[in-house]
C-alpha positions in Angstrom: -17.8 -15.7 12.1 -18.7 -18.3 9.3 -17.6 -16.9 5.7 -18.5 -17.9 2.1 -15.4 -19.9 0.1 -15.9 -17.4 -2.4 -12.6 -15.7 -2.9 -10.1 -16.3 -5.7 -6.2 -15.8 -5.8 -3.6 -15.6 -8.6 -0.5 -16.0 -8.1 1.5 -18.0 -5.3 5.0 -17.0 -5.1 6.8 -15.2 -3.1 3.9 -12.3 -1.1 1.0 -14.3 -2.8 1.8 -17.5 -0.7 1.2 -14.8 2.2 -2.5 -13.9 0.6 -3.0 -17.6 0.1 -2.2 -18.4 4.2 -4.5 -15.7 5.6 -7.3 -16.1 3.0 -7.5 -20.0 3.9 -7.1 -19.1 7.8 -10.5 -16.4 7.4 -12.0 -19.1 5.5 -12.5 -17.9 2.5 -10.0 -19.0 -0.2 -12.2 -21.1 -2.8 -9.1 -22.1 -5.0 -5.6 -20.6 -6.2 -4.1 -20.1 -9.8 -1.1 -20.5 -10.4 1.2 -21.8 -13.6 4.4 -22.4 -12.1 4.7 -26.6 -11.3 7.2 -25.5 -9.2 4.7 -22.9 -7.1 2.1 -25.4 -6.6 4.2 -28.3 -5.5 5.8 -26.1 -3.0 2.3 -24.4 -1.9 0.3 -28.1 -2.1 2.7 -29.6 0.9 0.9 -27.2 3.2 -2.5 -26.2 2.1 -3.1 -30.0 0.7 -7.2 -29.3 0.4 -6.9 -26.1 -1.8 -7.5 -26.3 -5.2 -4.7 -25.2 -7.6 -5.7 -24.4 -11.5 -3.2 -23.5 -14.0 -6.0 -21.9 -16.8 -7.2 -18.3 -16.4 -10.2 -18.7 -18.1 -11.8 -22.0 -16.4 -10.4 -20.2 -13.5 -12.1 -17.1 -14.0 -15.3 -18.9 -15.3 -16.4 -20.6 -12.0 -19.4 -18.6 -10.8 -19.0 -19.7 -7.2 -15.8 -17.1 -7.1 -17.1 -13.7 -6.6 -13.8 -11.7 -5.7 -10.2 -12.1 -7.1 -7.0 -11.1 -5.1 -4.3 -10.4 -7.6 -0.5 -10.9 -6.4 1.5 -11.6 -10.1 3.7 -9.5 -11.3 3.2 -5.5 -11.6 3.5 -5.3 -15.0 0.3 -8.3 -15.4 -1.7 -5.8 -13.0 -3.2 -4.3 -15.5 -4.1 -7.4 -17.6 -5.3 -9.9 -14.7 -7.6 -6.9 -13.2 -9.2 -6.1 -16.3 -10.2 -9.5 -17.3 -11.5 -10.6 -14.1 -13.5 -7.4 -13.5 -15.0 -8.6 -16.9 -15.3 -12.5 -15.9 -18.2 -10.2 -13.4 -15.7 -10.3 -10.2 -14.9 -7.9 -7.8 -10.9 -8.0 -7.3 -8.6 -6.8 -4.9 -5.2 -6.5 -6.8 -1.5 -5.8 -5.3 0.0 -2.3 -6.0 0.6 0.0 -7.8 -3.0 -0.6 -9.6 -1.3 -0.2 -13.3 1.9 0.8 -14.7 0.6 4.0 -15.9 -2.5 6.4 -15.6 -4.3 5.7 -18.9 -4.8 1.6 -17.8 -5.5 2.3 -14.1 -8.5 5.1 -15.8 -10.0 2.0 -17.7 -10.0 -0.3 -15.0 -11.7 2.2 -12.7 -14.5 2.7 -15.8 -15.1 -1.0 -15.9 -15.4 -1.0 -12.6 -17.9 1.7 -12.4 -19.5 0.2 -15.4 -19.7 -3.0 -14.5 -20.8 -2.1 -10.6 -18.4 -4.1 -9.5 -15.6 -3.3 -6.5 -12.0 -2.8 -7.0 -9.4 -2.5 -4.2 -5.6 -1.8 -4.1 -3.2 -3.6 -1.9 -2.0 -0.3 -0.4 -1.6 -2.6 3.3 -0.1 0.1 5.6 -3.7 1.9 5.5 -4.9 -1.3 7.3 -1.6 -1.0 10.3 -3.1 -0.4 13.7 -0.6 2.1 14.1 -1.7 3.9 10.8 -5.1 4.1 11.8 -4.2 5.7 15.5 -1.7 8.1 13.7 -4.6 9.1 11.3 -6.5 9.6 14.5 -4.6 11.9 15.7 -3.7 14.1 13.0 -7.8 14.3 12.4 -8.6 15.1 16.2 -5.9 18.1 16.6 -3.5 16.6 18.9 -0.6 17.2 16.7 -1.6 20.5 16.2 -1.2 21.8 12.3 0.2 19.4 10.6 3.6 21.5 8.8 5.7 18.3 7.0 6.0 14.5 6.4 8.1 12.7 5.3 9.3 8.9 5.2 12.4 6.4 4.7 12.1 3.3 3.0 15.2 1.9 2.9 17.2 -1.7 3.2 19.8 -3.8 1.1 17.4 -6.2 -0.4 15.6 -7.6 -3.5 17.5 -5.6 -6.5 14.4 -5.9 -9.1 14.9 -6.0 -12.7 10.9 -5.4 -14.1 10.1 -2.0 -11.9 12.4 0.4 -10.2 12.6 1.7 -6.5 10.0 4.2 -6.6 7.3 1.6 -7.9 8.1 -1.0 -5.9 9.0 1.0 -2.5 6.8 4.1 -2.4 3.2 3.8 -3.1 2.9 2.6 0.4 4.3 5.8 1.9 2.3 8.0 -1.2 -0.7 6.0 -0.5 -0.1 6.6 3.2 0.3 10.8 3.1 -2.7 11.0 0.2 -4.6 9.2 3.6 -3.4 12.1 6.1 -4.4 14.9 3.5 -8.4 13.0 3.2 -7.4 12.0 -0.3 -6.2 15.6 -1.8 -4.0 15.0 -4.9 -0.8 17.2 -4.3 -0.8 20.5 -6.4 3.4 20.0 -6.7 5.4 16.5 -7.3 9.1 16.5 -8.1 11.5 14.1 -7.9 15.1 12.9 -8.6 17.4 9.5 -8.2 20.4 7.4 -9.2 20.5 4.4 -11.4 23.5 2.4 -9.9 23.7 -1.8 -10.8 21.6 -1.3 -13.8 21.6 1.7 -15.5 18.1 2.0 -17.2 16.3 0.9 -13.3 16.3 3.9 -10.3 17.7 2.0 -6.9 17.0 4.8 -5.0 15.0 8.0 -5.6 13.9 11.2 -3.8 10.1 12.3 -4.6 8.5 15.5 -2.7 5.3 16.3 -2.6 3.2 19.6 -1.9 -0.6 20.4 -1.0 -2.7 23.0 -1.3 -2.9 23.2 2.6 0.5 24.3 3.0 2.0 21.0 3.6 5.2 19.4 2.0 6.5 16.2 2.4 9.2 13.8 1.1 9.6 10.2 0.4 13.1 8.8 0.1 13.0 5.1 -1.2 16.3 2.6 -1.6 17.2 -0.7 -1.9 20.8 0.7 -1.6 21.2 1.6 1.6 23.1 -0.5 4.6 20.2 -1.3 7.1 16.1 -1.9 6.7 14.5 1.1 7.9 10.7 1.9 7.5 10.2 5.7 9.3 7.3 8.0 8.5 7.1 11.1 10.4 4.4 13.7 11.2 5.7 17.3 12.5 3.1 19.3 13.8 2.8 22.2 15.7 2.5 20.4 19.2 3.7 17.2 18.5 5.9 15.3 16.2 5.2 11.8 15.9 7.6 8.9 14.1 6.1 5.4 12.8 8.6 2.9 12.9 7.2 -0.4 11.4 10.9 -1.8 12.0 10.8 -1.4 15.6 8.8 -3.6 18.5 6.8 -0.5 19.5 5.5 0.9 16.5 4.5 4.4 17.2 6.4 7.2 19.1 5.3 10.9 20.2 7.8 13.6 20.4 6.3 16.6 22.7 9.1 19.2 21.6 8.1 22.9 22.0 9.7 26.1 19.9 9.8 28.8 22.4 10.7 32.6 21.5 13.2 34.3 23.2 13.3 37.9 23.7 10.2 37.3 21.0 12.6 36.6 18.2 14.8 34.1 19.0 13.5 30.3 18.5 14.8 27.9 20.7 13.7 24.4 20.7 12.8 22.9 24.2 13.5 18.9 23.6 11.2 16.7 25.5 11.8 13.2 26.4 9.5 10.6 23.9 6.6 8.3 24.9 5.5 5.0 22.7 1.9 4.7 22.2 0.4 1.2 23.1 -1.6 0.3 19.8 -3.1 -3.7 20.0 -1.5 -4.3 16.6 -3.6 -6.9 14.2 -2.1 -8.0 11.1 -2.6 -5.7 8.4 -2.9 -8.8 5.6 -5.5 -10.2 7.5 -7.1 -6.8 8.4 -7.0 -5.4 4.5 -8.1 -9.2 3.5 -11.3 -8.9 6.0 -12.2 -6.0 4.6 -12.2 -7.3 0.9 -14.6 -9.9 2.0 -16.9 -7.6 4.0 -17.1 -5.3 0.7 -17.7 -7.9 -1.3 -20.8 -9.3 1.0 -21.9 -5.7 1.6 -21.3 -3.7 -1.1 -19.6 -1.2 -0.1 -16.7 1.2 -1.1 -13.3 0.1 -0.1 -10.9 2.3 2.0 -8.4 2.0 -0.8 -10.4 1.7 -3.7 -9.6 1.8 -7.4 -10.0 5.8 -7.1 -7.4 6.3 -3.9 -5.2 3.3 -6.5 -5.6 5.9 -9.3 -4.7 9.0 -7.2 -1.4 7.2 -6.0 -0.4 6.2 -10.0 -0.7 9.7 -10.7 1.7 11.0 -8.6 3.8 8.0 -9.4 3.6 8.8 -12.9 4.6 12.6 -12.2 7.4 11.5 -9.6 8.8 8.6 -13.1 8.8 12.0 -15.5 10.3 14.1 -13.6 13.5 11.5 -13.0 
């Protein structure tokens, strides 16, 4: 499928040089910006036929670029979003959307105001296994959904600008607010430590409750001895754990609560199957769709809206710690 050049991208470093791969493998990376000499030198030895500019405004004032995909620096979200939604082009920036409620509200007014389209980088609602869990919770065969909850865990990048819950767990938030259809939770709490630097959370504990009856935790670390990425559904037929660490990325647990004597629960443990998903590459998949709503018009699956529900809770989860 032929595509129009017509896609943007700022920044190059260390995830953008993954946005700046796939959007010149779908064809539609137009040029890059990026001030570090550094970057560029690095990012020019393999994409030698991509154009590199170092000014925002020249950049922002080419009219052949209709979209923007933002990858700088959280706290430049805010910033780079707004002024390209008011260069006239429709931008696809990297979570969270802003660093607090009151900037992601104005960028979704501009938006709305300027008819243009804005998409968060919330990636895991583009996993193949993502999309089959959401299937299944939304066709029954988990039964009523009771509690979810995820790890995001590993011993990794220790980041001085944003804390663990920032950088970690709007893609488990974003992922939940997806299994509820997009209901803001009536209830956040939260609580964490503050370990190597004592003004930055390295691992925190936020929960999460829903007018439905559903609760659900999401513990995030960069403290913790092992990478593991684990969100799990209990319902009341079936439990089922997403494992984005492991080969096979989705596992069903058919465990039954029986009542003895008709008071006496007893859990019947059944043995687990793996569900065969053909996994695409989320980047590419979440990139696609930028460029399809750009061409067509239409709403994004995480659009600036689904971004602003996620800073809210966000923002709750920072007070409350």
């Amino acid at each position: 499928m032929k595509r129009d050049k017509n896609i943007g991208l700022i920044g190059a470093g260390a995830w953008g040089k993954n946005h700046l791969r796939n959007l010149y493998n779908i064809g539609v990376l137009h040029s890059v910006l990026e001030t570090s000499d550094k970057i560029i030198a690095q990012r020019v030895k393999e994409f030698p036929d991509v154009k590199f500019v170092k000014d925002l405004n020249a950049f922002l004032k080419n009219d052949d670029l209709k979209g923007v995909v933002i990858a700088a620096p959280a706290e430049l979200h805010y910033k780079l979003t707004k002024a390209s939604l008011l260069a006239g082009k429709d931008v696809l920036v990297e979570k969270p959307l802003a660093l607090n409620v009151k900037e992601g509200e104005e960028l979704v007014k501009i938006t709305k105001d300027n008819k243009k389209i804005l998409m968060v980088g919330h990636i895991l609602q583009f996993h193949s296994a993502v999309l089959k869990l959401k299937e299944m919770i939304d066709s029954g065969e988990l039964g009523q959904i009771r509690y979810i909850y995820s790890n995001r865990l590993n011993i990794g990048k220790l980041r001085t600008e944003e804390n663990v819950l920032w950088s970690f767990a709007p893609h488990d938030i974003s992922l939940i607010i997806m299994f509820m259809n997009g209901e803001e939770p009536l209830r956040v709490e939260a609580h964490g430590g503050s370990y190597i630097n004592k003004d930055i959370f390295d691992t925190t504990m936020t929960t999460m409750e829903f007018k439905n009856g559903v609760k659900t935790h999401v513990f995030v670390s960069w403290l913790h001895p092992f990478k593991e990425q684990k969100l799990v559904v209990v319902g009341s037929e079936k439990m089922v754990v997403f494992d984005d660490v492991s080969k096979e990325k989705l596992f069903i647990y058919p465990h039954k609560i029986k009542w003895e004597q008709g008071k006496i629960p007893v859990a019947e443990k059944a043995d687990y199957e793996t569900i065969d998903i053909e996994l695409k590459q989320p980047l590419e998949e979440e990139l696609k769709h930028f460029a399809e709503c750009i061409n067509t018009r239409k709403t994004p699956r995480t659009d600036g809206q689904e971004g602003l529900t996620v800073l809210r809770v966000l923002e709750q989860a920072q007070s409350k710690l």
